[in-house]
Backbone as a chain_set.jsonl record, in Angstrom:
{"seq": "XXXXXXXXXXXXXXXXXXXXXXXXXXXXXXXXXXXXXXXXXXXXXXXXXXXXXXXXXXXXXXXXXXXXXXXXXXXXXXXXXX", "coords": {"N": [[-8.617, -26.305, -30.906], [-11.116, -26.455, -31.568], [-12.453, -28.952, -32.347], [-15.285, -29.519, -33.212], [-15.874, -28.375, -35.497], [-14.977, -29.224, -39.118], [-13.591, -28.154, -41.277], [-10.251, -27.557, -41.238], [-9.013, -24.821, -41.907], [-10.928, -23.02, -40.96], [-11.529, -23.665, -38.449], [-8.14, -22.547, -37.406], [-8.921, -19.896, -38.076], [-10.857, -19.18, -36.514], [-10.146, -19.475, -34.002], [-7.583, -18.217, -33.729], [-9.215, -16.037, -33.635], [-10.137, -15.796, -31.172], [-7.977, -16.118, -29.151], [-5.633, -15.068, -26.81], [-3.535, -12.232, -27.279], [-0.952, -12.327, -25.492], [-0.935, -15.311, -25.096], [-0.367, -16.291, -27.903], [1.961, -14.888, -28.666], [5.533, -13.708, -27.237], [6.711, -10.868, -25.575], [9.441, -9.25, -25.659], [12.244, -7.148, -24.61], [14.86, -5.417, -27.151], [17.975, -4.908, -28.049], [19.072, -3.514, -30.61], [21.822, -3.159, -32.39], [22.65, -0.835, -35.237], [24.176, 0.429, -37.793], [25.488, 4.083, -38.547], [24.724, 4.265, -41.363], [22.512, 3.151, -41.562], [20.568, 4.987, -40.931], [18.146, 7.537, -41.265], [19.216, 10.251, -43.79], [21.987, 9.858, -43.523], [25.257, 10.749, -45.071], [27.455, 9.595, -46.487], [31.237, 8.268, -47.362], [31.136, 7.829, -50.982], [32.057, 5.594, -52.93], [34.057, 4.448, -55.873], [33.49, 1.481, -58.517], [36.061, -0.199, -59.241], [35.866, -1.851, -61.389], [33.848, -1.324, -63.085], [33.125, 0.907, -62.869], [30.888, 2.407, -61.643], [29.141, 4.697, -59.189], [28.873, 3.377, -55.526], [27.356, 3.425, -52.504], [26.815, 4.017, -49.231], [28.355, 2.804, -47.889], [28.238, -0.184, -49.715], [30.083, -1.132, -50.782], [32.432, -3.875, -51.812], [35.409, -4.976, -50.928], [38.628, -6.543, -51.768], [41.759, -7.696, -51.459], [43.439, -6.724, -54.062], [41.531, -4.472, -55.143], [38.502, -2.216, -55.185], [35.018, -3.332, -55.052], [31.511, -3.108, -56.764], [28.532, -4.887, -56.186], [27.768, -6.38, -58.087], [29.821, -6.365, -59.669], [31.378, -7.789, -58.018], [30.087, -10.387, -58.282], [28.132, -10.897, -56.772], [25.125, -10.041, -57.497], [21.654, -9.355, -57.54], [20.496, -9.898, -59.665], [20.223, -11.692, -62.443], [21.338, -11.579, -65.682], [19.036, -11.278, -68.65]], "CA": [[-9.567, -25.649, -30.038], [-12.518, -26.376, -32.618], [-12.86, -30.528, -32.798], [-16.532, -29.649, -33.844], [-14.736, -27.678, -37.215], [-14.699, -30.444, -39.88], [-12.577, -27.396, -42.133], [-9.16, -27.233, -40.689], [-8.821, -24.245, -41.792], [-12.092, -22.599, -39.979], [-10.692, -24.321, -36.701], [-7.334, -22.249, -37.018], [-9.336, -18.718, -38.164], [-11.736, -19.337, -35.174], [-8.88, -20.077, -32.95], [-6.744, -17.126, -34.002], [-9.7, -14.956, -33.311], [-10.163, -15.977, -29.646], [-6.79, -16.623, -28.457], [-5.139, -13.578, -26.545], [-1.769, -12.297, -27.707], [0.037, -12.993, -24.265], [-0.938, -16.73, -25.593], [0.152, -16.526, -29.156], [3.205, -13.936, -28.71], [5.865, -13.386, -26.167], [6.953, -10.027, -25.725], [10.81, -9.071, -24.65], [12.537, -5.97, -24.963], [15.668, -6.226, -27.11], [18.859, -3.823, -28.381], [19.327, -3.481, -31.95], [23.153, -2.151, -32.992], [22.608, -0.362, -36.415], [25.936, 1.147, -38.065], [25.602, 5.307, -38.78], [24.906, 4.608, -42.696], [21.469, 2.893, -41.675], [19.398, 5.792, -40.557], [18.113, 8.231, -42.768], [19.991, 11.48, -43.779], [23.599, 9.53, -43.498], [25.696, 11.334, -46.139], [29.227, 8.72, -46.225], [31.647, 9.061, -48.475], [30.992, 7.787, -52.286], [33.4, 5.234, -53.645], [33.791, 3.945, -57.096], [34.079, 0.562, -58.721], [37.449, -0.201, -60.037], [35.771, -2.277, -62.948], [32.827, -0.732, -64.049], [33.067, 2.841, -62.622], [29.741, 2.842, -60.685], [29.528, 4.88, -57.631], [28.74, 3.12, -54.546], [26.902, 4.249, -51.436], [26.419, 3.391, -47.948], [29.405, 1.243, -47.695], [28.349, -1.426, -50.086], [31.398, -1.812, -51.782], [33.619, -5.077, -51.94], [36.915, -4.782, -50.395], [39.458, -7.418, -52.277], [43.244, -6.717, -51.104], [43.483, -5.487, -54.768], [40.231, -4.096, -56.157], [37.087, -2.006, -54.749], [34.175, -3.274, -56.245], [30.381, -3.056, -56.682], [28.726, -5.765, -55.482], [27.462, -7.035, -59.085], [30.881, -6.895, -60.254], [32.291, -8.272, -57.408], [29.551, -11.883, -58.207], [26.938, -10.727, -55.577], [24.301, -9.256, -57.853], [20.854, -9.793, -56.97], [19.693, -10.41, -60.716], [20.596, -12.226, -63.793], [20.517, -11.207, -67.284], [18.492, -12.624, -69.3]], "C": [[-11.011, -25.931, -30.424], [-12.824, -27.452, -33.34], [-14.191, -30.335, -33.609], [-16.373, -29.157, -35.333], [-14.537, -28.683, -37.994], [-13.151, -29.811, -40.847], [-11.094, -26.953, -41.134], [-9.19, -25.384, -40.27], [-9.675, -22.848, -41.025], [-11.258, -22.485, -38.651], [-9.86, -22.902, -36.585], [-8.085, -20.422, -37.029], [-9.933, -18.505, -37.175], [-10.835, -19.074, -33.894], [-8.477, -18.694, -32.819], [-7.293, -15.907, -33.584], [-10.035, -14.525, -31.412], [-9.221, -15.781, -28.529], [-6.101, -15.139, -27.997], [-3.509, -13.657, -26.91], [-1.181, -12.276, -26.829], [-0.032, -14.554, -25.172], [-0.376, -17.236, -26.752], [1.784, -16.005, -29.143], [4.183, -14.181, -27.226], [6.98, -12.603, -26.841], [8.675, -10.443, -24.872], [11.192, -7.737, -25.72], [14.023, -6.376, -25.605], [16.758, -5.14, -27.858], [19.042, -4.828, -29.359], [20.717, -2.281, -32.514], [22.946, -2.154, -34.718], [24.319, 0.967, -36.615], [24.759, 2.818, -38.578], [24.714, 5.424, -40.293], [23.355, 3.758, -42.713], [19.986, 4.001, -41.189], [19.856, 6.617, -41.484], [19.016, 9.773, -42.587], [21.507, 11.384, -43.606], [24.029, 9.988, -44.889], [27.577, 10.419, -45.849], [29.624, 9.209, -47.037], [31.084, 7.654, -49.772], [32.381, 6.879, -53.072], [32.991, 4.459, -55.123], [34.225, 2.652, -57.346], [35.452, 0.427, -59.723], [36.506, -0.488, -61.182], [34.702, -1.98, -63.484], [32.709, 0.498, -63.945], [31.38, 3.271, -62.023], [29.688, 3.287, -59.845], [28.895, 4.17, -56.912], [28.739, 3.66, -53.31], [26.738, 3.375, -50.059], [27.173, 2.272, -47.648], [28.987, -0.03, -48.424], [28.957, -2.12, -51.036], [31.754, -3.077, -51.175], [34.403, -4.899, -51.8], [37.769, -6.229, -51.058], [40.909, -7.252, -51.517], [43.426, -6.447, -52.461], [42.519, -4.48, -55.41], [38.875, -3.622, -54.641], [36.258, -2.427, -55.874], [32.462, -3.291, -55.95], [30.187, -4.238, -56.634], [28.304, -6.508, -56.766], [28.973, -7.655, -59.613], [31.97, -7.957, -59.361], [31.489, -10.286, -56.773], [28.361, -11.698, -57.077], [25.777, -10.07, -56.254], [23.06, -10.11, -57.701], [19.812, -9.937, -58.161], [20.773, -10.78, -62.077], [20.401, -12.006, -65.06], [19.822, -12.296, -68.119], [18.894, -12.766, -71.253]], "O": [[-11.958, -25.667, -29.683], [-13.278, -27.422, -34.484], [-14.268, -30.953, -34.671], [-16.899, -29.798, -36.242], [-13.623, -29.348, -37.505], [-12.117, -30.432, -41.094], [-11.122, -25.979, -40.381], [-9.298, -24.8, -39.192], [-9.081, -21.849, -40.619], [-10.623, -21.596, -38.084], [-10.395, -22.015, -35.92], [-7.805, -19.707, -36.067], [-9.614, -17.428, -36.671], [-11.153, -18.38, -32.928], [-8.938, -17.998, -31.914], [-6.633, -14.924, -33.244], [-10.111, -13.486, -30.756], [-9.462, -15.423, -27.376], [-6.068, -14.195, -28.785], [-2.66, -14.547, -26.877], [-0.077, -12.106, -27.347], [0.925, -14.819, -25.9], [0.074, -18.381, -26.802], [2.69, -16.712, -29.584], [3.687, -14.737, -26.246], [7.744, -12.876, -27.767], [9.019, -11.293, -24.051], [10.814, -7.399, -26.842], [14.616, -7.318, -25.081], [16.065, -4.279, -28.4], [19.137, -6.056, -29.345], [20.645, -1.105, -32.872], [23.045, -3.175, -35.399], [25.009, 1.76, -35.974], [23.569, 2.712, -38.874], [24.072, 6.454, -40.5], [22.887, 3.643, -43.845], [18.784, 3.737, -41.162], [20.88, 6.733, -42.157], [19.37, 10.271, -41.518], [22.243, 12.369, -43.541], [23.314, 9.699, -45.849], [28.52, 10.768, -45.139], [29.149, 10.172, -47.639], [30.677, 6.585, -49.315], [33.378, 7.369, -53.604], [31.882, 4.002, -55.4], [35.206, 2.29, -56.696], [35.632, 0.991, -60.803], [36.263, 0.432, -61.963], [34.554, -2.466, -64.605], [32.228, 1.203, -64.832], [30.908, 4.407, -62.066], [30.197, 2.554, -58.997], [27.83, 3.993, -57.503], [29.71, 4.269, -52.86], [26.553, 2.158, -50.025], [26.83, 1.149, -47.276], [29.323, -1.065, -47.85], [28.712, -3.087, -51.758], [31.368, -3.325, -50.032], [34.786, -4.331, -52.822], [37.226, -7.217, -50.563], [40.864, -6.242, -50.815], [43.814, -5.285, -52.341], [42.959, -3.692, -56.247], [38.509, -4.26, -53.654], [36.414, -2.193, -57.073], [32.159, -3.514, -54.778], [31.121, -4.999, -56.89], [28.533, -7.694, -56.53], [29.276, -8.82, -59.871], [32.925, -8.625, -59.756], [31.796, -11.039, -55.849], [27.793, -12.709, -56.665], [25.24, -9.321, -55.437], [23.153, -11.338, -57.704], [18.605, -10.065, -57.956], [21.789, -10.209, -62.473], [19.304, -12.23, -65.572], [19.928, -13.516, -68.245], [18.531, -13.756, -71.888]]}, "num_chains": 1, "name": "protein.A"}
C-alpha cells in the first residue's frame, strides 16, 4: 500500500492502521460443541490412576482395556524431568 516506505516494516504498520476490518477479517457465525466437563462449576466424578494413585479430573484419564491411567503415566506428559 506504501511503495514510498523504504522500511518494510513501516509499510505493513501504516497499512494495518488504514485498512478496515471487513478488509482484513471475515466474519461468520459458527457452533462450538463443548462436552459438560468444559464449563465452569462441572463437578464429574474423580478417578484414580492405577499406577501412581493420582486422582484425575475432568475426564482426563487414559482408558487402556486393562489399566486407567493419568496421562503422564500413560506417556502423554507435557514435561520432562530433568
Amino acid at each position: 500500500m506504501h511503495p514510498e516506505i523504504a522500511d518494510k516494516n513501516q509499510q505493513q504498520m501504516l497499512a494495518y492502521r488504514e485498512i478496515t476490518d471487513d478488509d482484513l477479517f471475515t466474519f461468520q457465525w459458527v457452533k462450538v460443541e463443548l462436552p459438560p466437563e468444559e464449563f465452569p462449576g462441572y463437578k464429574g466424578e474423580r478417578v484414580v490412576c492405577e499406577a501412581c494413585g493420582e486422582g484425575i479430573n475432568f475426564r482426563r484419564e487414559v482408558r487402556t482395556e486393562e489399566k486407567v491411567l493419568c496421562r503422564a503415566c500413560a506417556g502423554e506428559s507435557y514435561y520432562e524431568p530433568i
